[in-house]
C-alpha positions as CSV (number, residue, x, y, z in Angstrom):
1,X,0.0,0.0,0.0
2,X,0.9,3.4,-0.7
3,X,2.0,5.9,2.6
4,X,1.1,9.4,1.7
5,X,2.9,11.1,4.9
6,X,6.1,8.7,3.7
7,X,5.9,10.5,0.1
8,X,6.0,14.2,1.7
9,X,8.7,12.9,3.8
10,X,10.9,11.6,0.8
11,X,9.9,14.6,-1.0
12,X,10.9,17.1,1.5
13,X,13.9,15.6,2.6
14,X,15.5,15.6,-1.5
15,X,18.5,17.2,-2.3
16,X,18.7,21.3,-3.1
17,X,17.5,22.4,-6.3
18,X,20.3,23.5,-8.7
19,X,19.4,25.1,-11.7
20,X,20.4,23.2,-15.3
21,X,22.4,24.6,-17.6
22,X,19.8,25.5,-20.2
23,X,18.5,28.4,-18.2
24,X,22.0,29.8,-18.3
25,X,22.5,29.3,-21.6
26,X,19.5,31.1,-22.8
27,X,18.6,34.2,-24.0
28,X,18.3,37.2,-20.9
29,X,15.6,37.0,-18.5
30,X,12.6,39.1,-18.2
31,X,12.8,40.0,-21.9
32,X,9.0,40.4,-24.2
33,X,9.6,41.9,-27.7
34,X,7.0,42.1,-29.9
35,X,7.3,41.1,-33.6
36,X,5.7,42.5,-36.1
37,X,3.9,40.3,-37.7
38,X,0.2,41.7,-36.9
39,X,0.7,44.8,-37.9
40,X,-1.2,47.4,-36.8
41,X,-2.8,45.1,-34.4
42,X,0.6,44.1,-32.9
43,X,0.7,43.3,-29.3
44,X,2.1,46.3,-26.5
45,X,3.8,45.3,-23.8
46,X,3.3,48.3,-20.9
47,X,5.9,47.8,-17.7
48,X,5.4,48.4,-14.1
49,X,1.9,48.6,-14.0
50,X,0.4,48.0,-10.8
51,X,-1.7,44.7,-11.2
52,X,-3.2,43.1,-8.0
53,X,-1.5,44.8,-5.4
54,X,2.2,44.6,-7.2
55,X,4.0,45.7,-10.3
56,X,3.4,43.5,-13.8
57,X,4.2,44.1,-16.8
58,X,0.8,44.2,-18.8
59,X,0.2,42.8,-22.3
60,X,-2.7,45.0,-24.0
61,X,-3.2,45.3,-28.0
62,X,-3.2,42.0,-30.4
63,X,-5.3,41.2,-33.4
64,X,-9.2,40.3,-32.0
65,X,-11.1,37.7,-34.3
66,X,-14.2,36.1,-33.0
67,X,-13.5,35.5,-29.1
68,X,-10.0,35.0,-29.9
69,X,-7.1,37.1,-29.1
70,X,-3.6,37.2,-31.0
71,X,-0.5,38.2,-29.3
72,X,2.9,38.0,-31.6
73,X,6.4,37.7,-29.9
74,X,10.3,37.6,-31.5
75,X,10.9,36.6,-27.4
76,X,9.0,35.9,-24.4
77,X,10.2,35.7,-21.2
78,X,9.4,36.0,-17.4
79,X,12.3,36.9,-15.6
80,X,13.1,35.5,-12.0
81,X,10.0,36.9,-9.4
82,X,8.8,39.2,-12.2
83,X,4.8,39.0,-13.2
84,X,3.6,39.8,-16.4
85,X,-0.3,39.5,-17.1
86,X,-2.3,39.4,-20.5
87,X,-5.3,42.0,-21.0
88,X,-8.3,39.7,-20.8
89,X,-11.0,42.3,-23.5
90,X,-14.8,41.3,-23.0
91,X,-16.0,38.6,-25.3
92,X,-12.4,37.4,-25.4
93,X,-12.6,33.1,-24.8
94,X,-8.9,32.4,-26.2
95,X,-5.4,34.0,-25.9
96,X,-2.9,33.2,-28.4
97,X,0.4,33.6,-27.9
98,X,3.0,32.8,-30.2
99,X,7.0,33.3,-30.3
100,X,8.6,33.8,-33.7
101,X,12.0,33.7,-32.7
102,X,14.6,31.5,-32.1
103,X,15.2,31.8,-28.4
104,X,13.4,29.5,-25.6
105,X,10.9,31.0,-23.5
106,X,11.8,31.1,-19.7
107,X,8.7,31.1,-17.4
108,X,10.4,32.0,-14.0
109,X,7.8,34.3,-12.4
110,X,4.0,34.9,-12.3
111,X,2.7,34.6,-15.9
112,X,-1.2,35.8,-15.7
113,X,-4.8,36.8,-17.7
114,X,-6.9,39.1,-16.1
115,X,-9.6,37.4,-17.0
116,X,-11.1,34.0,-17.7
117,X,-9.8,33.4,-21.0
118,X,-7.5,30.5,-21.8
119,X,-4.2,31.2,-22.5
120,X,-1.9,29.1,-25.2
121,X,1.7,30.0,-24.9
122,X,3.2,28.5,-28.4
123,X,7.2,28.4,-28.6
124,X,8.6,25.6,-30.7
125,X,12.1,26.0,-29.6
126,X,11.1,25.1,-25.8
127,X,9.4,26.3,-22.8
128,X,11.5,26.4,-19.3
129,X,9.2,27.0,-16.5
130,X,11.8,27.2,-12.8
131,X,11.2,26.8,-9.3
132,X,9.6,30.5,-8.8
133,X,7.2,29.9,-11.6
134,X,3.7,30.5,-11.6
135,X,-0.2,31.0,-12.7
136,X,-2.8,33.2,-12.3
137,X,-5.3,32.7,-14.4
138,X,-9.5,32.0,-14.9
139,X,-8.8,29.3,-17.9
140,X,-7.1,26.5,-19.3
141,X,-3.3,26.5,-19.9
142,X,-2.0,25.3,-22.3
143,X,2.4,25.2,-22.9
144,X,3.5,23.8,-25.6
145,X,6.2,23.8,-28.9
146,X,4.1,23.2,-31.5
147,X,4.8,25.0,-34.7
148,X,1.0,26.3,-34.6
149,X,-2.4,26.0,-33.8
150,X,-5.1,24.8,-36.1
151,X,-8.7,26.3,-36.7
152,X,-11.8,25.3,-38.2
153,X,-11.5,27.3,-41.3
154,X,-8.2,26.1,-42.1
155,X,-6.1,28.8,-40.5
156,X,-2.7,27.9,-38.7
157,X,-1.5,30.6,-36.1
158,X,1.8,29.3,-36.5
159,X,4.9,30.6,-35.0
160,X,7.2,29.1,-38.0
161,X,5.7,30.8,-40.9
162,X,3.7,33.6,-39.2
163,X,1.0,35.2,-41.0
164,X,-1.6,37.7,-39.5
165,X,-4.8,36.0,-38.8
166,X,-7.1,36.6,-42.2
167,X,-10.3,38.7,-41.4
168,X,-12.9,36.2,-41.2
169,X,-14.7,34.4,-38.6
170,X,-12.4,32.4,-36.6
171,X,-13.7,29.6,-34.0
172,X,-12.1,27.9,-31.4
173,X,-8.5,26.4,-31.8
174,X,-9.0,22.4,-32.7
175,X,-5.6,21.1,-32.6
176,X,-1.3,21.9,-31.8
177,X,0.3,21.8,-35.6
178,X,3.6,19.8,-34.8
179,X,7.1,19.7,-37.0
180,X,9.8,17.2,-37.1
181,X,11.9,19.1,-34.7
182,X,10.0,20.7,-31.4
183,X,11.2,22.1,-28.8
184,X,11.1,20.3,-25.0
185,X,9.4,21.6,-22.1
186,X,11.3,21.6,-18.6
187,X,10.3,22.2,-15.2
188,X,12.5,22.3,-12.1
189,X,12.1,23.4,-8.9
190,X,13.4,22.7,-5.9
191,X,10.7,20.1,-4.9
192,X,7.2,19.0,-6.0
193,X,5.5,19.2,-2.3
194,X,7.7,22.5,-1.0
195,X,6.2,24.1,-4.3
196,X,2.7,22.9,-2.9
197,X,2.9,24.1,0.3
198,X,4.1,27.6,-0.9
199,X,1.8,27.7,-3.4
200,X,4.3,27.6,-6.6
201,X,4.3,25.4,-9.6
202,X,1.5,25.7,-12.5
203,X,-2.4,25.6,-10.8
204,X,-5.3,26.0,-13.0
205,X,-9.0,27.2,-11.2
206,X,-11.3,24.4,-10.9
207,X,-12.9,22.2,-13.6
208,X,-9.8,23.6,-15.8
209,X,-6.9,21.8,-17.9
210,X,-3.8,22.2,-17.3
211,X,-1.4,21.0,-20.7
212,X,2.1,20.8,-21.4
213,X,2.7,19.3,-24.6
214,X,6.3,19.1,-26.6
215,X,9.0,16.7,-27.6
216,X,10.5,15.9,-24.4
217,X,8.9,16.9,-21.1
218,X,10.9,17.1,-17.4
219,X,9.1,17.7,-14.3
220,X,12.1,18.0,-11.2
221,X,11.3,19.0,-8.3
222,X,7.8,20.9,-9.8
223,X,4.1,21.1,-9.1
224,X,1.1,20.4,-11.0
225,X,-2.2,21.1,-9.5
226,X,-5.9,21.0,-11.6
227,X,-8.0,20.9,-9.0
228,X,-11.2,19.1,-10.4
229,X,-10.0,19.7,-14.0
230,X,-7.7,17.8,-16.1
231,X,-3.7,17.0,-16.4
232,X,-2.5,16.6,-19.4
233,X,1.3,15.5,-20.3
234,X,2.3,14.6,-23.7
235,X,5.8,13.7,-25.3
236,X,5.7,14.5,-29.1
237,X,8.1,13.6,-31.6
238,X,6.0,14.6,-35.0
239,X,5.2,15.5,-37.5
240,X,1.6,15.4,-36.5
241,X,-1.8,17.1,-35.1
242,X,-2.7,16.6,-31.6
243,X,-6.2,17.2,-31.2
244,X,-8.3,19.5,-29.3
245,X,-11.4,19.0,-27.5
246,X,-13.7,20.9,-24.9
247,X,-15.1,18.8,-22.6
248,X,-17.5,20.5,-19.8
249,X,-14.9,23.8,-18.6
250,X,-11.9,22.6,-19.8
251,X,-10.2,20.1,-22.7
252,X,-9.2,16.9,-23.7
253,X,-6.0,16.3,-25.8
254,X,-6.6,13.2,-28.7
255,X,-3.3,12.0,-30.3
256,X,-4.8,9.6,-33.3
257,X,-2.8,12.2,-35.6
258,X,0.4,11.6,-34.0
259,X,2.7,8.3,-34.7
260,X,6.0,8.8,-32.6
261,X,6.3,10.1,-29.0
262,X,9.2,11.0,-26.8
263,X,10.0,10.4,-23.7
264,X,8.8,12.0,-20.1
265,X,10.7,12.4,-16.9
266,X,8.7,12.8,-13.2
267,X,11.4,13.3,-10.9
268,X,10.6,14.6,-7.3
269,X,7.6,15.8,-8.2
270,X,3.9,16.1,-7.4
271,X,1.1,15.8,-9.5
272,X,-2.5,16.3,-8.8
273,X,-6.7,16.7,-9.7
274,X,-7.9,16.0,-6.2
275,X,-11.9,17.5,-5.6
276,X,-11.5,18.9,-2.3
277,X,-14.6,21.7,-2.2
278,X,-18.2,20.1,-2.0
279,X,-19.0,23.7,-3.9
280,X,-16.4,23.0,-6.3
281,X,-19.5,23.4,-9.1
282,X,-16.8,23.8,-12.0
283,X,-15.5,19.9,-11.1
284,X,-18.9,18.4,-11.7
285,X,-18.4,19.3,-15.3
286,X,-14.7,18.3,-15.9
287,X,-13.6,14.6,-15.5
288,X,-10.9,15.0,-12.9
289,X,-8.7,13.4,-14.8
290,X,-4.4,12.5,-15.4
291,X,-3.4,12.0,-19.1
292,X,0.1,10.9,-20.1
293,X,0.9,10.1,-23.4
294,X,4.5,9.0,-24.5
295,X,7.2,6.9,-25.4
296,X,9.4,6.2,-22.4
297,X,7.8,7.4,-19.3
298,X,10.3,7.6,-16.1
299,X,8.1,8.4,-12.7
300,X,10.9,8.2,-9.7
301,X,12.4,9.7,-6.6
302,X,9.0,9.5,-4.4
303,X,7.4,11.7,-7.2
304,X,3.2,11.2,-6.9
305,X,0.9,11.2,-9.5
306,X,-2.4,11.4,-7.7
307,X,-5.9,11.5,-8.8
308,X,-8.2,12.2,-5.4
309,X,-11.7,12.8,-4.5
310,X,-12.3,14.5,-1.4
311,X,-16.5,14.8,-1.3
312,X,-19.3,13.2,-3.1
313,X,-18.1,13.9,-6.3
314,X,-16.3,11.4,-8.1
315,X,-12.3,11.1,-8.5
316,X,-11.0,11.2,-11.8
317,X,-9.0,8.4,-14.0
318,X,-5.7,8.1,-14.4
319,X,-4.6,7.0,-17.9
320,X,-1.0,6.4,-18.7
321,X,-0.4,5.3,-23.1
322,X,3.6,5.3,-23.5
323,X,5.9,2.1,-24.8
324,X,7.8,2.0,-21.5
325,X,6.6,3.1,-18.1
326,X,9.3,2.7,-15.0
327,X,7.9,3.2,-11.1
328,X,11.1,3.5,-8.9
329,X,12.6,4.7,-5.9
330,X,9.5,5.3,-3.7
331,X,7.4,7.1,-6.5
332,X,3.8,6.4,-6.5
333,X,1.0,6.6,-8.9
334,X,-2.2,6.8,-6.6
335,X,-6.4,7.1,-7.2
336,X,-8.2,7.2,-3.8
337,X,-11.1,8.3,-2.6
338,X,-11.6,9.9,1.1
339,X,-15.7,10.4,1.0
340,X,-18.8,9.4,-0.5
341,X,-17.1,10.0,-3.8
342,X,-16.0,7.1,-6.1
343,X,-12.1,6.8,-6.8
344,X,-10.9,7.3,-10.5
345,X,-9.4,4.0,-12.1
346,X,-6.0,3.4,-13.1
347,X,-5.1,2.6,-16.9
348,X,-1.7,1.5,-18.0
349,X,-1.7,1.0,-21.9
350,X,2.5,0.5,-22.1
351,X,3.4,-1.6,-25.3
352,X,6.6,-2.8,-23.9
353,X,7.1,-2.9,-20.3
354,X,5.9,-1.8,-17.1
355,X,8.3,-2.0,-14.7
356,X,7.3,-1.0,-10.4
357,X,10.6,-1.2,-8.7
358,X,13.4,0.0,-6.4
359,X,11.2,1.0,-3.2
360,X,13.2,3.0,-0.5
361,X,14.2,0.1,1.5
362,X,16.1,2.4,4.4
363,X,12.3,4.4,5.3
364,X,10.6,0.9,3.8
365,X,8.7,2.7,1.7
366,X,7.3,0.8,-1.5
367,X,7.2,2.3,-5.1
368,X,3.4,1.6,-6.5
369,X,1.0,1.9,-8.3
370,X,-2.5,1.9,-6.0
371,X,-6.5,2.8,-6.0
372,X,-7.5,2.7,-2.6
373,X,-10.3,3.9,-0.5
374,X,-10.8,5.4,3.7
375,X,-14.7,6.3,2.9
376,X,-18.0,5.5,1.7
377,X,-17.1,5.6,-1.9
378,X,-15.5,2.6,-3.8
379,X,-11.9,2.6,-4.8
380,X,-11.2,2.4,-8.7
381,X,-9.7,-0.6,-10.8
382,X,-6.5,-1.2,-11.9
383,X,-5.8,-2.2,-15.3
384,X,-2.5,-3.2,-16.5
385,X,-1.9,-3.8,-20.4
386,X,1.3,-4.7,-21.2
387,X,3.8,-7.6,-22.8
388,X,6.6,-7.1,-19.9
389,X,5.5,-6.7,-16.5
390,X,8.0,-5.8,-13.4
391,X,7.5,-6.0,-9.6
392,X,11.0,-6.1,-7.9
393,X,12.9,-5.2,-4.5
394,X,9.8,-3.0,-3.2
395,X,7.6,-2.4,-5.9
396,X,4.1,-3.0,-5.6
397,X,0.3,-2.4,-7.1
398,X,-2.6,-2.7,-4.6
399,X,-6.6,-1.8,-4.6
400,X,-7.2,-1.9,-1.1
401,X,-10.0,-0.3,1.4
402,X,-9.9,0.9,4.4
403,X,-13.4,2.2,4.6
404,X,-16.8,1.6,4.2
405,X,-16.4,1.5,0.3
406,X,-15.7,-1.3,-1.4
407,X,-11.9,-1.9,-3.2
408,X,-11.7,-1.8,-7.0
409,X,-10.4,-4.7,-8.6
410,X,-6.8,-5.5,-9.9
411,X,-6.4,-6.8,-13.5
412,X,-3.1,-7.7,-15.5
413,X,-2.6,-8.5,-18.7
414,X,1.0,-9.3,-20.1
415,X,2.9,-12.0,-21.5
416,X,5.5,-12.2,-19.1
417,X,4.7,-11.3,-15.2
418,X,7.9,-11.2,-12.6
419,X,6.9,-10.8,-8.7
420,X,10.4,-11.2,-7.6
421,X,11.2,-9.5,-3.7
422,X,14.9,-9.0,-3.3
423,X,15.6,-7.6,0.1
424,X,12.1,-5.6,0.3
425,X,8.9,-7.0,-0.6
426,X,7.3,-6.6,-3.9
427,X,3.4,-7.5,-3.8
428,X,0.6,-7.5,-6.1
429,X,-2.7,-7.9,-4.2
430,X,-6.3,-6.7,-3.6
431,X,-7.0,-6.2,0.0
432,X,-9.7,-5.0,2.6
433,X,-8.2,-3.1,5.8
434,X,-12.0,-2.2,6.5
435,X,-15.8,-2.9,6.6
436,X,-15.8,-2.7,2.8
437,X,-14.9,-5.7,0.7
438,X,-11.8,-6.2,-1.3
439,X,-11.4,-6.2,-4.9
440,X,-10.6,-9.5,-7.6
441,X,-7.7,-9.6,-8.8
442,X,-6.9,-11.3,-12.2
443,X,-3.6,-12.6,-14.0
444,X,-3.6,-13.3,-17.7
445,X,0.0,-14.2,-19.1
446,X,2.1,-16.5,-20.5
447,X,4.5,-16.9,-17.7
448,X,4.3,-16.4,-14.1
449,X,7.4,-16.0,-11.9
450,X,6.8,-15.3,-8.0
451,X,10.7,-15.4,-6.4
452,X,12.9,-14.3,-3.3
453,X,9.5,-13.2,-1.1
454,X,7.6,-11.7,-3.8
455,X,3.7,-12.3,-3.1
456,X,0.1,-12.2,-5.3
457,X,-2.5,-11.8,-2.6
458,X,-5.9,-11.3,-2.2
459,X,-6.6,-10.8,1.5
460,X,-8.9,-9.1,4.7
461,X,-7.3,-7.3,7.5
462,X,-10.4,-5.8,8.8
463,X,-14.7,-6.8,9.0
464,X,-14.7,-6.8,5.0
465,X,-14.7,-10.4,3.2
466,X,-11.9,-10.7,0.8
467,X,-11.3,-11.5,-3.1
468,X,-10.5,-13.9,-5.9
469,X,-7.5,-14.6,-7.2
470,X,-7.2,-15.7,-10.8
471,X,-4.2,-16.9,-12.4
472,X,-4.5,-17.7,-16.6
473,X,-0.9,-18.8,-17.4
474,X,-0.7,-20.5,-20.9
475,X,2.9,-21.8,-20.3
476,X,3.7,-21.7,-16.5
477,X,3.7,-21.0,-13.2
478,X,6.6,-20.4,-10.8
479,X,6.3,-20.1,-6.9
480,X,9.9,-20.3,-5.5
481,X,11.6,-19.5,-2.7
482,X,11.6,-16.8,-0.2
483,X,13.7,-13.7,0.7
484,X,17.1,-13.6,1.4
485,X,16.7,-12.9,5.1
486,X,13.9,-15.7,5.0
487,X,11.4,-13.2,6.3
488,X,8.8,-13.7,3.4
489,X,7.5,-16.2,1.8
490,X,7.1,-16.1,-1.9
491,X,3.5,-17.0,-2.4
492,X,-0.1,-17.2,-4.5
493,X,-2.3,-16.5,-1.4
494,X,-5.6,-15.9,-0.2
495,X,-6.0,-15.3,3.9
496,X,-6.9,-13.3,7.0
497,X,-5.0,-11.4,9.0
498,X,-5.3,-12.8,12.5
499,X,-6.8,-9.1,13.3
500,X,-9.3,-10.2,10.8
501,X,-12.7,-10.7,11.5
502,X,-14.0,-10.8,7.7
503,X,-13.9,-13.9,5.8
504,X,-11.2,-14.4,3.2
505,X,-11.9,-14.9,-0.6
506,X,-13.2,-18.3,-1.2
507,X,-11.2,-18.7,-4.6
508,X,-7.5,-19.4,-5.8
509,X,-7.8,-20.6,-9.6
510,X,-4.5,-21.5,-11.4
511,X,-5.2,-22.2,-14.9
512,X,-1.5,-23.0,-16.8
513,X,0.2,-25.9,-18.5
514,X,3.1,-26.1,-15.9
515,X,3.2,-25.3,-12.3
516,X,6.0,-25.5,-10.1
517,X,6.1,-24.7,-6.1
518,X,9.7,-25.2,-4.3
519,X,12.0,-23.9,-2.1
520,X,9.5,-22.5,0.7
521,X,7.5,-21.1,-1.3
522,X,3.6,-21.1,-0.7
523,X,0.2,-21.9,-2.7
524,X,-2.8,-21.4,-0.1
525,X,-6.3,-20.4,0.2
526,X,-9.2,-20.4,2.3
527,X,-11.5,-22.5,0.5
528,X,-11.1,-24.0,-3.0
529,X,-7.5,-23.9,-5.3
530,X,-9.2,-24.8,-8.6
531,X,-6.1,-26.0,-10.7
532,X,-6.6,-26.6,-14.6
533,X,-4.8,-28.0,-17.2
534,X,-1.7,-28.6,-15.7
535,X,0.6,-31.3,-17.5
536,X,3.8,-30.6,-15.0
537,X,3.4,-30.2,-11.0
C-alpha cells in the first residue's frame, strides 16, 4: 500500500535544487519583444503597471477575431520573481500567444490573464518553467512547442511561418500543428511538495486543464495542480496534429494524428486533480482526470501522481499510453477516494514494459501503483496492459479499502509477469483493511514468476470479506523461494489477518500448462484452489 505522509517525507527531505544549464545558456531574462507580424494590431507590452497589489508588466493590444485574441512575440520571457499579465477584452474566450524567434521562453515568475480566457503559450524552440514559476489565471493553460495552432477554417496561427490571422470568422482552436523538430518543455524546482505548500508550480482554477505538450517533457522538483480539472502530459516527436477537445470547462488532448512520442521524466515531483470543495461546481463538469501520453515514461524519486476525490463527487482516472513506463525509488501513482465519492481507475496502456521497482528500503517505503479507499465511496480498478510486467525489491500495485467502500479490482494482462522480492517486498494484491470488501484480482500471461518473497495476494485485515484470485498462465507457473533474510515467503495467497474478523476470498484458480512450487514457497487459500490444465506439478 501506498503511505502518503512517507511520500511528503521523501519529498521534502530531496537534495537542493540546482538550476540546469539550459536556463543559463538562454537568452536574458525578463525579456517580451513584440514582432511585427500583426501589424497594426501588434501586441504592447506596458511595464510596471500595478496589477493586483504589485507591479506586472501588462500585455494589451493584439489582433481580436471572433473570441480569440492574438499576441505575436520575437521573445517571451518571465524573468526571476517578475509577473507579467495578458489583458483579458470582454467577449475574449482564447489567448494566443506565439513566439517567432529563435530563443526558448523562460517562465520564471508569475505569468497571468486578467480574466477568464485561456491562455496558449506557443514556442517551438522550448518552454523552461523554474522553481519561482507560476499561474494566475481564470482558464485552461495550455504550454506547448508546437509549430501552430489549427482552426476550423483552415487557419494555422503558427509561430514558424507567421502570418496575420485573415479577417474572417475564426472559431475555437481544434488542434497543436507539430514539426519534425519541437522544442522540449522543462520544469524544475526545488521540490514538488515545497512548491505545494508555498503555493508555486502551474495551478489552474477548478474544472480547468492544465497542458504541457512538446517533444520531451521534465518535471524536477515541480508542481502540477488542476484541482477538479484535467492533467494533461504529452511527449511529441512529430510531425503530426494533436487534437483539441472541450469537454464540460476545460479540454481533452486526442493523439490519433500523431505516430512517434518522446520520452517523459517525473522526478521529485507532485502531481495532482484532487476534488476537495463540495462547492467545487466547475468539477462536476470536468472529469478529474491524469493524461500521459509518451514513449518512455520515467516516474521516480517519491514523485506522486495522484488523482483524489475528497467529497461526493467522483475522482478522476488516471490514464497512462507510453511504450515504457518505470515506477522506482518510492514514486507512487495513486487514485483514492476519502468520502462518498467514487475513486478514478487506473489505466496503463504500455506496449513494452511496465516496470514497479526500487522502493526505498532504508524508510521501507514501496514504489506503487494503488487505488484505494478510507470512505463511503468505492476505490477504482486497476488495469494493467502490457507484454513485460515488473514487480522487484519493493515495488508494488494494490486496490485496497480501508473504509466503508468497497476496493476496485486488480487486473493484468501481459505476456510475461515477474513478482520477484529481493531484500524488500514486492506485492501485487487486492486487499480489505476495512468494513468494505476487497477487490478481484486477475492474471492473464504466458509466464508467471513469484521469487525471493515476492507475493500475489488477495486478503482481509479488517470486518470486509476478501477477493478472488485468478491466475490464466498458458505456459507456466513459478512459486519459488523466499527472501534472502527468509522473512517472506514467496507466495499465490488468499488469507486473513489474525486481526481479521471478515472472511477471506473463497477462490484461488491457477489455470496453466506447468506449475512449479519449491524452495518454501507457498500456494494457499481459504477455501477451493481450482487448478486446470496442468501437464507438470
Amino acid at each position: 500500500m501506498i503511505n502518503m505522509k512517507a511520500v511528503v517525507y521523501g519529498l521534502l527531505q530531496a537534495s537542493p535544487f540546482v538550476l540546469c544549464s539550459l536556463l543559463a545558456a538562454t537568452t536574458a531574462l525578463g525579456q517580451i519583444t513584440p514582432d511585427n507580424t500583426l501589424g497594426n494590431e501588434r501586441s504592447v507590452v506596458t511595464p510596471n503597471v500595478t496589477i493586483k497589489g504589485a507591479l506586472a508588466d501588462l500585455i494589451e493590444g493584439g489582433a481580436i477575431r471572433d473570441s480569440n485574441l492574438f499576441h505575436s512575440f520575437s521573445d517571451f520571457n518571465v524573468g526571476e520573481m517578475g509577473r507579467v499579465y495578458f489583458a483579458n477584452p470582454a467577449g475574449i474566450e482564447n489567448i494566443l500567444s506565439r513566439v517567432t524567434g529563435g530563443n526558448v521562453s523562460n517562465i520564471l515568475g508569475t505569468l497571468g490573464v486578467l480574466g477568464n480566457a485561456n491562455l496558449f503559450l506557443i514556442n517551438p524552440n522550448g518552454i523552461v518553467f523554474g522553481p519561482n514559476s507560476s499561474l494566475d489565471l481564470g482558464g485552461s493553460f495550455f504550454g506547448s512547442t508546437a509549430n501552430s495552432v489549427v482552426f476550423d477554417n483552415g487557419f494555422q496561427f503558427s509561430a514558424t511561418n507567421p502570418d496575420a490571422p485573415p479577417l474572417l470568422t475564426i472559431k475555437g482552436p481544434l488542434g497543436l500543428q507539430y514539426g519534425e523538430n519541437s522544442g522540449s518543455i522543462r520544469a524544475q524546482g526545488i521540490s514538488g511538495f515545497q512548491s505545494f505548500f508555498q503555493g508555486l508550480g502551474l495551478r489552474v482554477q477548478p474544472g480547468k486543464t492544465l497542458a504541457l505538450v512538446g517533444r520531451d517533457i521534465t518535471l524536477e522538483g515541480f508542481f502540477l495542480e488542476a484541482r477538479g480539472g484535467r492533467i494533461e502530459l504529452g511527449s511529441v516527436a512529430g510531425p503530426g496534429l494533436v487534437s483539441l477537445t472541450p469537454k464540460g470547462k476545460g479540454w481533452v488532448l486526442g493523439y490519433e494524428g500523431i505516430e512517434n512520442f518522446r520520452d517523459i521524466g517525473i522526478l521529485r515531483s507532485f502531481i495532482s486533480t484532487s476534488v476537495e470543495e463540495q462547492n467545487d461546481l466547475a468539477a462536476q463538469d470536468s472529469d478529474g482526470a491524469i493524461s500521459i501520453r509518451g514513449s518512455q515514461l520515467d516516474i521516480g524519486r517519491t514523485s506522486t501522481v495522484r488523482a483524489s476525490t475528497f467529497t461526493s463527487l467522483p475522482g478522476g482516472d488516471i490514464n497512462i499510453d507510453v511504450r515504457q513506463l518505470t515506477l522506482r525509488d518510492g514514486a507512487s501513482v495513486l487514485s483514492n477516494a476519502f468520502d462518498e465519492g467514487k475513486a478514478g481507475n487506473v489505466t496503463v496502456n504500455a506496449s513494452e514494459s511496465v516496470k514497479v521497482i526500487d522502493g526505498l528500503i532504508q524508510v521501507r517505503f514501496p514504489s506503487g501503483l494503488s487505488a484505494f479507499t478510507s470512505g463511503a465511496g468505492d476505490g477504482g480498478d486497476i488495469l494493467i496492459n502490457t507484454d513485460f510486467f515488473l514487480l522487484q525489491n519493493g515495488g508494488q500495485v494494490d486496490t485496497i479499502t480501508r473504509g466503508e467502500g468497497d476496493a476496485g479490482s486488480l487486473s493484468v494482462n501481459a505476456s510475461e509477469v515477474q513478482v520477484i522480492g529481493a531484500e524488500f517486498p514486492s506485492v501485487l494484491s487486492t486487499q480489505t483493511q476495512g468494513i468494505g470488501k476487497a477487490g478481484n484480482l486477475s492474471i492473464t500471461t504466458g509466464k508467471l514468476l513469484v521469487q525471493d518473497g515476492g507475493q500475489v495476494s488477495a486478503n482481509t485485515r479488517g470486518e470486509g470479506n476478501g477477493g478472488t484470485l485468478r491466475v490464466n498462465a498458458s505456459d507456466s507457473v513459478q512459486v519459488i523461494g523466499t527472501s534472502a533474510n527468509g522473512e517472506f515467503t514467496s507466495g499465490l495467497l488468499i488469507q486473513a489477518n489474525r486481526e481479521a474478523t471478515g472472511n477471506a476470498g473463497e477462490l484461488l484458480n491457477i489455470t496453466t500448462d506447468k506449475l512449479i512450487i519449491s524452495d518454501g514457497a507457498e500456494v494457499s487459500a481459504r477455501g477451493s484452489i481450482p487448478i486446470w490444465h496442468v501437464s507438470s506439478f
